[in-house]
C-alpha positions as CSV (number, residue, x, y, z in Angstrom):
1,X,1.8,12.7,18.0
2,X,4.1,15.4,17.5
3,X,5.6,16.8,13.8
4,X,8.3,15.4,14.4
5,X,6.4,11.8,14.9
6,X,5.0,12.2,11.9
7,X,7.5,13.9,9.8
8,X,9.5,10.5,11.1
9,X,6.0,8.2,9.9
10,X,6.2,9.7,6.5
11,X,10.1,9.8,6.1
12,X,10.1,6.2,6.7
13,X,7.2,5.1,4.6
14,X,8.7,7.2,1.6
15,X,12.1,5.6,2.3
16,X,10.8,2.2,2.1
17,X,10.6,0.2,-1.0
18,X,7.1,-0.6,-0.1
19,X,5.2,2.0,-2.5
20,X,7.8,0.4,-5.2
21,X,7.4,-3.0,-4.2
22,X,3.2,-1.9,-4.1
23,X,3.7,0.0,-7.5
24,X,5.4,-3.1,-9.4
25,X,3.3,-6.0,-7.9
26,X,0.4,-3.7,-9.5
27,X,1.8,-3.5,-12.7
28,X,2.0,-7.0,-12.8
29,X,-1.3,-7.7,-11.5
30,X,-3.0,-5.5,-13.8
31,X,-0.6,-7.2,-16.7
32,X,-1.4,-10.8,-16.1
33,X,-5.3,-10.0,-15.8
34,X,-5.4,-9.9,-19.4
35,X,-5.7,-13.6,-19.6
36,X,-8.7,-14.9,-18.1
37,X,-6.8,-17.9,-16.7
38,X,-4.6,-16.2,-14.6
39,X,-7.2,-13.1,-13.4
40,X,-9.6,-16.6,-12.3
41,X,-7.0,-18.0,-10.0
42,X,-6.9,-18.4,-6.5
43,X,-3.5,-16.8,-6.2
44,X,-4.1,-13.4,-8.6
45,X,-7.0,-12.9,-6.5
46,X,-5.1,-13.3,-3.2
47,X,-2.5,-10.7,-4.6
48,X,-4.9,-8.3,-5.7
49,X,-6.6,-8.1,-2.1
50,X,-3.4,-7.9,-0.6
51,X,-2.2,-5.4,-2.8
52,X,-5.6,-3.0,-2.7
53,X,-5.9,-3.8,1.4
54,X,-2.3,-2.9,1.7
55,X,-2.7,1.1,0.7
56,X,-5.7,1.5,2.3
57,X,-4.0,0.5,5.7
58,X,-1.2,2.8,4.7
59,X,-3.5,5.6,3.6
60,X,-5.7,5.1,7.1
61,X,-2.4,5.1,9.1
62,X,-1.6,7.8,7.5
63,X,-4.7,10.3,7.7
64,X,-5.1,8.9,11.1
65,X,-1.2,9.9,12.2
66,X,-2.5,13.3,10.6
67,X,-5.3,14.1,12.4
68,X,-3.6,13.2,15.9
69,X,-3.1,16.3,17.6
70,X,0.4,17.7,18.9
71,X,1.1,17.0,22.8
């Protein structure tokens, strides 16, 4: 991948509302697990996964767009 590959990876993940849309979904997660009813449930659970799962695939695409080497 060349820089300007990745300089075009990173523009559009910064761009995105998805660290926002991460970033608030977290907020609420972590805000709602202070009652033990909702932390229990099938659905906070679900989100949480999603939500953890979700940077990790953004933080492997991007060491792995990173570590690609120019053509």
């Amino acid at each position: 991948m060349s820089a300007m590959g990745m300089q075009g990876y990173l523009a559009g993940v910064a761009d995105s509302d998805l660290f926002g849309c991460l970033a608030f979904l977290s907020l609420i997660l972590c805000l709602t697990a202070l009652s033990r009813r909702a932390r229990q449930s099938s659905w906070h659970r679900f989100l949480t996964y999603f939500v953890l799962a979700s940077v990790v695939a953004i933080h492997g695409a991007g060491t792995w767009f990173g570590n690609v080497k120019p053509a």
